[in-house]
C-alpha positions in Angstrom: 102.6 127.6 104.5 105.8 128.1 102.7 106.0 131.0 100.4 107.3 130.3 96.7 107.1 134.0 95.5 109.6 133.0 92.5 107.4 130.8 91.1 103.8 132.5 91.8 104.7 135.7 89.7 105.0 133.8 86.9 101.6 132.4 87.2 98.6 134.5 86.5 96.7 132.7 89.6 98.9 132.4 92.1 96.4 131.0 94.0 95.8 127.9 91.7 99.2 127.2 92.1 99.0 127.2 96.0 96.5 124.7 95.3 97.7 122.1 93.1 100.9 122.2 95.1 98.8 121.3 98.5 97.0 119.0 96.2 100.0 117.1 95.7 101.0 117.2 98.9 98.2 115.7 99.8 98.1 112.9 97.4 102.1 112.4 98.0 101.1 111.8 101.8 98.2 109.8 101.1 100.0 107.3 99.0 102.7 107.2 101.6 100.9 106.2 104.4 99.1 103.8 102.2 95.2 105.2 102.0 96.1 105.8 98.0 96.8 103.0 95.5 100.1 103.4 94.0 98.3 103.0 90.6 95.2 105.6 91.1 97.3 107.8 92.6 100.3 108.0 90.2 97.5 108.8 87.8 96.4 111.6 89.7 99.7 113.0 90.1 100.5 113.0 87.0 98.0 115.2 86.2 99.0 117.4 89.2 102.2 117.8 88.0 101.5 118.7 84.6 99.5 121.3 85.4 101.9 122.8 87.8 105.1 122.9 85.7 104.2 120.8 82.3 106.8 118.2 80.5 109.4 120.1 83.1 108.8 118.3 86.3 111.6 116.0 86.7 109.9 113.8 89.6 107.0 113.8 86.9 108.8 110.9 85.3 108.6 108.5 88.2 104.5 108.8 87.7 105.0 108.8 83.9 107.2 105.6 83.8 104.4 104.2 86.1 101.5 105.4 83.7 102.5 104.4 80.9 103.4 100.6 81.5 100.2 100.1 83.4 97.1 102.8 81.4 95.6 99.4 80.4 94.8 98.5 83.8 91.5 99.2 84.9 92.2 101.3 88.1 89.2 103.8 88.9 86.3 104.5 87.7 86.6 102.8 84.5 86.1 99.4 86.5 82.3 99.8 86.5 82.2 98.9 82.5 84.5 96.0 83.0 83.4 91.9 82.6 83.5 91.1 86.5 85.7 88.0 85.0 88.1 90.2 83.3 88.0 91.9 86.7 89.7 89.4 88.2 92.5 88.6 85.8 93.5 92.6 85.8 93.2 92.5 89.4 96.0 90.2 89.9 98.1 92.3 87.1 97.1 95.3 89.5 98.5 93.6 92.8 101.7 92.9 90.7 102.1 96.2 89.2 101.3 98.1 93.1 104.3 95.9 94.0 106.1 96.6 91.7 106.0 100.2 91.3 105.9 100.9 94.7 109.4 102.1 95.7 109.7 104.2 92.7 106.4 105.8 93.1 106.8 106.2 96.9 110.5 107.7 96.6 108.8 110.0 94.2 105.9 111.0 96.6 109.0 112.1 99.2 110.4 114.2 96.8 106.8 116.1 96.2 106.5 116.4 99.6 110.1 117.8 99.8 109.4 120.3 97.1 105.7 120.8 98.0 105.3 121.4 101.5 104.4 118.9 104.2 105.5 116.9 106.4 106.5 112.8 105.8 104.1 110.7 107.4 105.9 108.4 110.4 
């Protein structure tokens, strides 16, 4: 485990912080080596990153850019209330917008892996 003590005395639980970063991490990895949607996960991150350092996260961007242009999608658990025809019409705008957004979301998973801890998968 790398040690950040800068950053944990400004936080009240360092702990919490510990975890959201391996959190990340894992989530960063998971989307590299392809067992995380590019979608779904860039949601997720999102979150992560918020919460670890708010609007201030410059590799934040990368997921918000992807959130933003693709929030109508039906990526999750949302799906379940969805017309299975619609389904299938948002799917293919999924596929595109995984292709799409994959290099940017990907080069931004390297650099939360960079800053986070962990190693890239091979």
């Amino acid at each position: 485990m790398h040690a950040r003590p800068e950053r944990m005395r400004t936080w009240p639980n360092p702990q919490l912080r510990v975890k959201l970063e391996r959190q990340a991490a894992a989530l960063a990895r998971a989307m590299l080596e392809g067992r995380k949607g590019v979608l779904a996960g860039a949601r997720r991150m999102h979150v992560l990153l918020f919460q670890l350092s708010g609007n201030d996260e410059p590799v934040r961007r990368a997921f918000t850019a992807i959130l933003s242009e693709t929030d109508h999608l039906p990526v999750g658990p949302e799906r379940k209330h969805w017309d299975a025809r619609a389904l299938v019409t948002k799917d293919r705008e999924i596929a595109q917008a995984e292709a799409h957004f994959r290099d940017l979301a990907l080069g931004a998973c390297r650099e939360v892996l960079a800053r986070f801890g962990g190693d890239l998968p091979r």
